[in-house]
VMD Tcl script that draws the C-alpha trace (Angstrom):
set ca {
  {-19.69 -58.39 -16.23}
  {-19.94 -57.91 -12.39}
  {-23.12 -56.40 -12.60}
  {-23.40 -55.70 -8.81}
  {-20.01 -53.84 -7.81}
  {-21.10 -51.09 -5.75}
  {-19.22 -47.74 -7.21}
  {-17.97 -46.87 -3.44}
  {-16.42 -49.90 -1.68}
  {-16.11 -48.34 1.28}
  {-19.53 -47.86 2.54}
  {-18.20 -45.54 5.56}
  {-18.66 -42.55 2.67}
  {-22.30 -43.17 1.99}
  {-25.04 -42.04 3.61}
  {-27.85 -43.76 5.62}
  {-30.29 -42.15 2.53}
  {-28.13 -43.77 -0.31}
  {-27.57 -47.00 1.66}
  {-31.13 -47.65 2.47}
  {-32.44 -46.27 -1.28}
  {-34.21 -48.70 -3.93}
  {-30.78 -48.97 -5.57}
  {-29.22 -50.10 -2.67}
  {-26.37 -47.88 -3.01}
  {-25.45 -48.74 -6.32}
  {-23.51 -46.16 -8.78}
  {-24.88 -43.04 -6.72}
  {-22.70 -40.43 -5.24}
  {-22.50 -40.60 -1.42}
  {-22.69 -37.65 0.25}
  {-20.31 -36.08 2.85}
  {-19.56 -38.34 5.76}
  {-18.23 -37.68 8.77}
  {-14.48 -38.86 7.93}
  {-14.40 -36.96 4.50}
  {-15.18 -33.62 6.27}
  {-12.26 -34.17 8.39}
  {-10.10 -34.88 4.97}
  {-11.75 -31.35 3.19}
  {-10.94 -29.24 6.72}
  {-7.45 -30.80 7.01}
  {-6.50 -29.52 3.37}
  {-8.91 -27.07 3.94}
  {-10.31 -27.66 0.54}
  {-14.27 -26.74 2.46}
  {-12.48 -22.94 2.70}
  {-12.24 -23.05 -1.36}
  {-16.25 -24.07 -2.74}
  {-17.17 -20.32 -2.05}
  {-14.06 -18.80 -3.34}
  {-13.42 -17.28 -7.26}
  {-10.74 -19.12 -9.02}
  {-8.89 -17.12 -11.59}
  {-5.89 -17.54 -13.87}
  {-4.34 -20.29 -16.01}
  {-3.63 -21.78 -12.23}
  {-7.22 -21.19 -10.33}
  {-5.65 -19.15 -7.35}
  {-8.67 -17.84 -5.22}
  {-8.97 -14.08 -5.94}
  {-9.25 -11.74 -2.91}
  {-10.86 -8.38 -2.45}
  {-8.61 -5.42 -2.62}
  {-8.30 -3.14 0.84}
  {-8.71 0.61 0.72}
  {-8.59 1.23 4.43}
  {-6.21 2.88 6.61}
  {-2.00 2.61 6.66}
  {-0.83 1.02 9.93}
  {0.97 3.00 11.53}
  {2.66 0.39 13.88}
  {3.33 -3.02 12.57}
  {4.01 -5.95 14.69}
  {5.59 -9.12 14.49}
  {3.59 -12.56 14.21}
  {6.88 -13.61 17.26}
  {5.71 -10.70 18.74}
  {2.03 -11.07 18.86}
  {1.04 -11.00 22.59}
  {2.85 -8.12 23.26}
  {1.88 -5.70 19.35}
  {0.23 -2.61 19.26}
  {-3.15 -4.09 18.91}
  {-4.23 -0.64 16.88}
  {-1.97 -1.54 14.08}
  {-1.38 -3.99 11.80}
  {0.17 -7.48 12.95}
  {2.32 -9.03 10.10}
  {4.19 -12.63 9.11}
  {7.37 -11.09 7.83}
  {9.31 -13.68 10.22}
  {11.01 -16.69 9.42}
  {8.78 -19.00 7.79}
  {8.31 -22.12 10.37}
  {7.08 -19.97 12.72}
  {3.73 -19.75 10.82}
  {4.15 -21.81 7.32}
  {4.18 -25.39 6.26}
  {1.19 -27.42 8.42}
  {1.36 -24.99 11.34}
  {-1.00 -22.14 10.09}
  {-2.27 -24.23 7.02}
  {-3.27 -27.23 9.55}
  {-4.08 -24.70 12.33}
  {-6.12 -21.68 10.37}
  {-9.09 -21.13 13.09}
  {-6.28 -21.06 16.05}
  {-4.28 -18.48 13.98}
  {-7.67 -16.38 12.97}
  {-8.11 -16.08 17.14}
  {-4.59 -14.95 17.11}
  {-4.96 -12.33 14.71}
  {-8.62 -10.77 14.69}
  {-7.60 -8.53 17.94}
  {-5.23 -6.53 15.85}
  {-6.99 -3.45 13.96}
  {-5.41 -5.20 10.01}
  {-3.63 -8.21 9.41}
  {-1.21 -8.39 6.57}
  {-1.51 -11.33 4.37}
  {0.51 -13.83 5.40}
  {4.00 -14.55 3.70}
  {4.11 -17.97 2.19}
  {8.05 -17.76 0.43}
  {8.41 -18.16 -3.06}
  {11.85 -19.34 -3.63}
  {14.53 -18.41 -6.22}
  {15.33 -22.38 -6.52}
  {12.34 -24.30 -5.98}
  {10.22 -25.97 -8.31}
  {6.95 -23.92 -10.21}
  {4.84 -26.96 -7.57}
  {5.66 -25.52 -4.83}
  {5.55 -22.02 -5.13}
  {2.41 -22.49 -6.71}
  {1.20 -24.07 -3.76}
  {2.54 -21.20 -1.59}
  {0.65 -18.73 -3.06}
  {-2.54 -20.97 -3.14}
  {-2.06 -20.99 0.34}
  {-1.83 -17.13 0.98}
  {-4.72 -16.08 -1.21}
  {-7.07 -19.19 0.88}
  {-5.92 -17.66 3.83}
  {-6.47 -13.93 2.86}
  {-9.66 -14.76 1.16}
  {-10.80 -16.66 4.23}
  {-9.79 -14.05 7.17}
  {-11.58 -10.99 4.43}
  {-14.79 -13.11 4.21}
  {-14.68 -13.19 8.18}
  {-14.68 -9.43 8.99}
  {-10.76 -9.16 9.20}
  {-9.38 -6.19 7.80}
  {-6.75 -7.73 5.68}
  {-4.00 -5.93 3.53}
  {-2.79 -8.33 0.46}
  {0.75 -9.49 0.03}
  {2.54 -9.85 -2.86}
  {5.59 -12.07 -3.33}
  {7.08 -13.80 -6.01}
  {9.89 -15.96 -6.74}
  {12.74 -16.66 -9.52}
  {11.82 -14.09 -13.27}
  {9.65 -17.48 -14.10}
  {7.10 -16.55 -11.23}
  {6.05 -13.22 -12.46}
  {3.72 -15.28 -14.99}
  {1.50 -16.52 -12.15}
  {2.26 -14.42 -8.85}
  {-0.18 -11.34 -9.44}
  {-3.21 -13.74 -9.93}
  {-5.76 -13.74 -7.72}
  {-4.21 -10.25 -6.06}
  {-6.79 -6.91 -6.30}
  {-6.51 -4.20 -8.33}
  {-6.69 -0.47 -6.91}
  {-5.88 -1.71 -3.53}
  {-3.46 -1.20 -0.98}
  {-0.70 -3.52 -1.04}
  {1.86 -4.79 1.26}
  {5.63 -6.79 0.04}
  {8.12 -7.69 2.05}
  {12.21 -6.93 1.12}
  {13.76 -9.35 3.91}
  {16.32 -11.20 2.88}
  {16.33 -9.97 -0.39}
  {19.48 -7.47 0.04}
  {22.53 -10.55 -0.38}
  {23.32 -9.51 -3.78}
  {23.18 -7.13 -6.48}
  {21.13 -9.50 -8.84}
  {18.56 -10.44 -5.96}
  {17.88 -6.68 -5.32}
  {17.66 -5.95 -8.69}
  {15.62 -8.67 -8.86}
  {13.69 -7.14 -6.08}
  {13.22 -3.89 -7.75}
  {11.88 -5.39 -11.31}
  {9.22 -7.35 -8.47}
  {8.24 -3.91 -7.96}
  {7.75 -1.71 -10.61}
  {5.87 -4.60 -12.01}
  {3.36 -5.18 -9.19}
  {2.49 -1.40 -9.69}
  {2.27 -1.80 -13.39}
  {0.08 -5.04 -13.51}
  {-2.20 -3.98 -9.90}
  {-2.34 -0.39 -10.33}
  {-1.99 -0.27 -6.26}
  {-3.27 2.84 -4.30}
  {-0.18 2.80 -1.88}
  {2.32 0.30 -1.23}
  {3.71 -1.26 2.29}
  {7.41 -2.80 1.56}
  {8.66 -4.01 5.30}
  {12.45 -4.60 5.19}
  {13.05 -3.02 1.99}
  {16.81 -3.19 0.97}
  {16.63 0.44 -0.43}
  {13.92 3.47 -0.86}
  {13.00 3.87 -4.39}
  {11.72 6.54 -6.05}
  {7.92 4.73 -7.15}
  {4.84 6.43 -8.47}
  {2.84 5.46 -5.81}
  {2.49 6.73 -1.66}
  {5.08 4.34 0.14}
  {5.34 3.32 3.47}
  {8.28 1.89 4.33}
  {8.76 -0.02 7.61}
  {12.49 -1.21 9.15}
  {12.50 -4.43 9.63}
  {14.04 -6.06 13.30}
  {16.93 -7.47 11.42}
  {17.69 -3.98 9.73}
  {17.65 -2.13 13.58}
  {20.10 -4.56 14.82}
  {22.33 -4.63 12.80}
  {22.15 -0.57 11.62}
  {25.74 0.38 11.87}
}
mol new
graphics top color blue
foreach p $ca { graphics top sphere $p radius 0.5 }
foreach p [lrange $ca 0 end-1] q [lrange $ca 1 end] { graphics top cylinder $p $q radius 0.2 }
display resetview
């Protein structure tokens, strides 16, 4: 047996203590180099060792938000020019913000965002036809982000979002009770199965967060909830009002 194979080959990962130790290096964990800091900030895995993991899935859980409605909310396309007293939102298209551009880019965004009085969560999509991988991943991404941006001072209003009927098993995890809540109803108006879809989405987040008040931005109807609503018209809804 090769009774001297070092348990790290590359010696880049172990520190000048380990390296120089009786053992010289052998079968002891290295700790954090320079170059695997980079690889925990670029997946941003550092943002996750202080976070609560909850569910069959470990999403990080977020705090709920029991502050004041916006009464103006702006655009993330619109952000130089928003009402900085209300909320600023990411209820746009989602390569203006998703994928590696906020995810890779989180501190930049955070400088964006902290001038505005509340932030909504941003929108990662879930998708009707997408695997349970990637949506999962979406939502990892929004509760990091909100977690994140609430453990930083930002006043941060929770989104919820969810999917295909498959997703409601695992969407709500990690999301507050008793808190004030914000979904989005863009694009969700196509068909008569997507808004009724759209509708089940809802009365279920109320049943399963018990939610102080709701914010639904680009709803494709008013519905008659249990709850204070505040509903906000969307761009695409002003033009094109007929």
């Amino acid at each position: 047996m090769e009774k001297d194979l070092l348990l790290f080959q590359d010696r880049e990962l172990l520190s000048e203590e380990v390296l120089n130790s009786p053992n010289d290096g052998k079968c002891l964990l290295p700790s954090k180099s320079k170059t695997r800091k980079r690889k925990q900030s670029y997946q941003n895995i550092n943002l996750t060792t202080e976070l609560n993991l909850v569910g069959k899935f470990e999403l990080p859980e977020v705090r709920p938000y029991t502050g004041k409605i916006p009464a103006v909310l702006t655009p993330y396309s619109m952000k130089d020019v928003g009402h900085r007293h209300g909320a600023i939102h990411f209820y746009v298209d989602d390569y203006r913000f998703t994928g590696m551009v906020l995810w890779g880019h989180l501190e930049h965004f955070t400088e964006q965002v902290k001038h505005y009085q509340m932030v909504i969560a941003p929108d990662f999509s879930l998708y009707l036809d997408q695997s349970r991988t990637l949506n999962l991943f979406q939502l990892y991404q929004n509760r990091v982000v909100t977690a994140t941006w609430q453990r930083q001072g930002l006043q941060v209003i929770p989104s919820v979002s969810w999917g295909n009927a498959d997703s409601f098993e695992y969407c709500f995890d990690g999301l507050p009770q008793n808190s004030v809540l914000s979904l989005g109803g863009l694009g969700n108006a196509h068909h008569q199965s997507m808004i009724e879809l759209w509708e089940y989405g809802v009365q279920l987040t109320i049943k399963r967060l018990n939610p102080i008040a709701l914010i639904i931005y680009g709803a494709p109807k008013h519905l008659d909830l249990p709850v204070s609503t505040f509903y906000y018209g969307s761009f695409i809804n002003r033009k094109f009002r007929k």
